[in-house]
N, C-alpha and C positions, 0 to 999 in steps of 0.2 A: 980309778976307784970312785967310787959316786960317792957323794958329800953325807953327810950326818945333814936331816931334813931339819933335826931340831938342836938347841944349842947343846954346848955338853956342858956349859957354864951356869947362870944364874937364869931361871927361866921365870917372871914375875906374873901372874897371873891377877886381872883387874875385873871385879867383880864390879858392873856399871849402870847404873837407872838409862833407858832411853831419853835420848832428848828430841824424838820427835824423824822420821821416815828419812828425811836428807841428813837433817843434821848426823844418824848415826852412821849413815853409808859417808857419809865426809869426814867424820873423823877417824875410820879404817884408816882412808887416803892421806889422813891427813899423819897419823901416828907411822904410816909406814915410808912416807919424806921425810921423815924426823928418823928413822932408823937408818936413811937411806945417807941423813948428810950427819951422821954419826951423835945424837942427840936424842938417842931411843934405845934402849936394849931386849934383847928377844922377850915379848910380851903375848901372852894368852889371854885377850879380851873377851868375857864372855859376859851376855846382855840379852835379855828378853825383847825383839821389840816390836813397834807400833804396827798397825794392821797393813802389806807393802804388797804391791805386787811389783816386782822387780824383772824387767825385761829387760831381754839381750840387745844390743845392737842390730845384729839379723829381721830382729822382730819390728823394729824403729822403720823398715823399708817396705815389711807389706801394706798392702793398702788397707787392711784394716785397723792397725796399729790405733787410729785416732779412737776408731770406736770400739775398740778392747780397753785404751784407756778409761774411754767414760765410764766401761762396764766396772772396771775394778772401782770408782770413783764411789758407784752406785751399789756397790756391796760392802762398802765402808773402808776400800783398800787404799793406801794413797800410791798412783801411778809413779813410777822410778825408771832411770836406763842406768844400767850399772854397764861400769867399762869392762867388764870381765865379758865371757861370752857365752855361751847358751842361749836357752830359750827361756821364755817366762817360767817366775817361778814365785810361791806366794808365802808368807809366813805372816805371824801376826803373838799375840802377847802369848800364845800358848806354845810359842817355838823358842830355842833356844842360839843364838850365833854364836860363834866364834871363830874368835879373827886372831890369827896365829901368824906373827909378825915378828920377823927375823931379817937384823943386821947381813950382808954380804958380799965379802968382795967380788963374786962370782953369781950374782942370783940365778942367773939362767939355766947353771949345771947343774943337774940333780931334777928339774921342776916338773919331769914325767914321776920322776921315783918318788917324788914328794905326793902325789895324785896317791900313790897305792899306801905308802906306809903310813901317810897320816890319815888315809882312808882308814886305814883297818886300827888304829889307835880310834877311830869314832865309832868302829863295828864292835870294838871291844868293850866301849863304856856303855852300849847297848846291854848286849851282852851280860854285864855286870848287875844290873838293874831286871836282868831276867828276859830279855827279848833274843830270840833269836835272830839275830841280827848278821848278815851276810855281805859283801859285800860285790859289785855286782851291779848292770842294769837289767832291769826287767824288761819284758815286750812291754809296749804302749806306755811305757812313764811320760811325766812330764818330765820338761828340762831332762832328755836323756843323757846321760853319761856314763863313760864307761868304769870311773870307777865312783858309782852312786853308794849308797847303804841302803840296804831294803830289809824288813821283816817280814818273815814268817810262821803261819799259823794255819798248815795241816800242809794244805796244795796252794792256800794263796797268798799270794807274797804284794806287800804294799812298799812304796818306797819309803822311806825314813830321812836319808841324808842326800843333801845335793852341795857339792864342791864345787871351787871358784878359784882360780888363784889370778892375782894380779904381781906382777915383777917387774920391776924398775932397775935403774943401774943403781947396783948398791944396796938392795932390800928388796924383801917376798912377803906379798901377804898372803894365805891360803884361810881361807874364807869358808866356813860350812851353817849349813840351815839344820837344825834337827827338829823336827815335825813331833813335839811328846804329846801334844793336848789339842781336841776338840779339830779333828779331820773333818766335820760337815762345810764347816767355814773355808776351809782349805779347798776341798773339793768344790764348792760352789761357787767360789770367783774364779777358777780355773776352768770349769765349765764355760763359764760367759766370755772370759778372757781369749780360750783358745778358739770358742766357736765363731768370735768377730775375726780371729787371726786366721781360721780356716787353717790351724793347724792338728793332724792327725794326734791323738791319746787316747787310752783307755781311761775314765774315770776312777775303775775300778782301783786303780794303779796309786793313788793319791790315797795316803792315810797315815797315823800317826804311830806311836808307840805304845800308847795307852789303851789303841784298840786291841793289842795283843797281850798288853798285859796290865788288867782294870786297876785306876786306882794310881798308877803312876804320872808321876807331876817333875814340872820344871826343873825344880830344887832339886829332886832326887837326882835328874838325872845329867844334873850343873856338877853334881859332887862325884860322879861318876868318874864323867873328861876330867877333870882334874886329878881323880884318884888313877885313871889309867896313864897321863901324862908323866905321873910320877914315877912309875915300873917304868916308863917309854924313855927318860931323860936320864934316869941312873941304871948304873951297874950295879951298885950297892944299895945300899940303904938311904933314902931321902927325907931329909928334917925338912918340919915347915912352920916359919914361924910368920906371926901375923904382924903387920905392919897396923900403925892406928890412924895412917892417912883417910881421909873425905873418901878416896875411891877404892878402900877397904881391900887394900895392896898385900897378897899372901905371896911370898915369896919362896920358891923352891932352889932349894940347894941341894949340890952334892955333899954327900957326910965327905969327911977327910979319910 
């Protein structure tokens, strides 16, 4: 039987300020050690943040790697290599993360099934906010994967979401970008980025949520993932009461 991707118990969701391109990719790593040596419980981080462009390892080896960094440097992005794998991938204060970090005596089991069902938990909270949201890789995306989130708006479909997971002995982090505001910026370091990396994409492919349905912002669609999380985590009915910690700690429960 494959595992439950997410807890069935207390799942805490941490509403967070950025603290700056590394600092927030470290403290992913660093909450999901803390989950791993029993000193963290399954936690839904979600954070706006700073302007990043985030490459794979893979990307660290071609030879243009140094001068796709400058490029991202030069379009206000701060260069990153994240340990996860893909390919370059960019976000910046109009995107939304979430880092979805779960305790495990077994991480490894389940982390293909984990790719499609908390996939389509982040095509649902599209969805919700009005995007026709699919899930899916498109020809020519960036960072392709196979289970990305892309939207749709007649014949043309742009991507939306690009997934990550990192897994340790003893805890999983599952990592997502969601693209809601201002795709020119998006698309334009990723132009520069891919053309020094001499890696194959459509342009086209890169765009946001807002471009399909005007008017849609961060907040709305922060309230989203968490309202679909709630259907995702209970059977029944789910309370949520707000905690009055600094990192404005909303906790979901199962009713009794």
């Amino acid at each position: 039987m494959v595992p439950r991707p997410w807890s069935e118990g207390r799942l805490q969701v941490l509403h967070e300020a950025s603290s700056g391109a590394a600092a927030d990719m470290e403290r992913g790593l660093t909450l999901l050690r803390a989950a791993a040596a029993g000193g963290f419980g399954p936690t839904l981080r979600l954070y706006r943040p700073q302007p990043t462009v985030a490459f794979g390892q893979r990307d660290t080896r071609l030879p243009g790697f140094e001068a796709a960094s400058d490029a991202a440097r030069a379009h206000g992005f701060a260069p990153l290599v994240r340990k996860a794998g893909g390919r370059a991938a960019a976000y910046h204060e109009g995107c939304l993360i979430v880092d979805h970090i779960e305790p495990h005596h077994d991480a490894v089991a389940g982390s293909q099934a984990r790719f499609r069902l908390l996939g389509e938990i982040l095509a649902e909270s599209l969805r919700r906010v009005g995007v026709d949201a699919r899930m899916g890789q498109i020809p020519g995306e960036y960072c392709p994967g196979e289970f990305s989130v892309h939207g749709v708006d007649g014949t043309h479909a742009v991507k939306l979401v690009g997934t990550a997971q990192r897994v340790i002995s003893g805890a999983w982090l599952f990592s997502s970008v969601i693209v809601v505001e201002d795709s020119a910026s998006i698309r334009s370091v990723l132009e520069a980025t891919y053309t020094a990396l001499e890696l194959p994409w459509q342009p086209s492919t890169a765009g946001a949520a807002e471009d399909l349905v005007p008017g849609l912002t961060v907040d709305a669609v922060a309230g989203a993932v968490v309202t679909a999380y709630e259907d995702a985590v209970a059977f029944g009915s789910v309370s949520m009461t707000t905690d009055s910690k600094p990192a404005s700690l909303v906790a979901l429960r199962r009713s009794p």
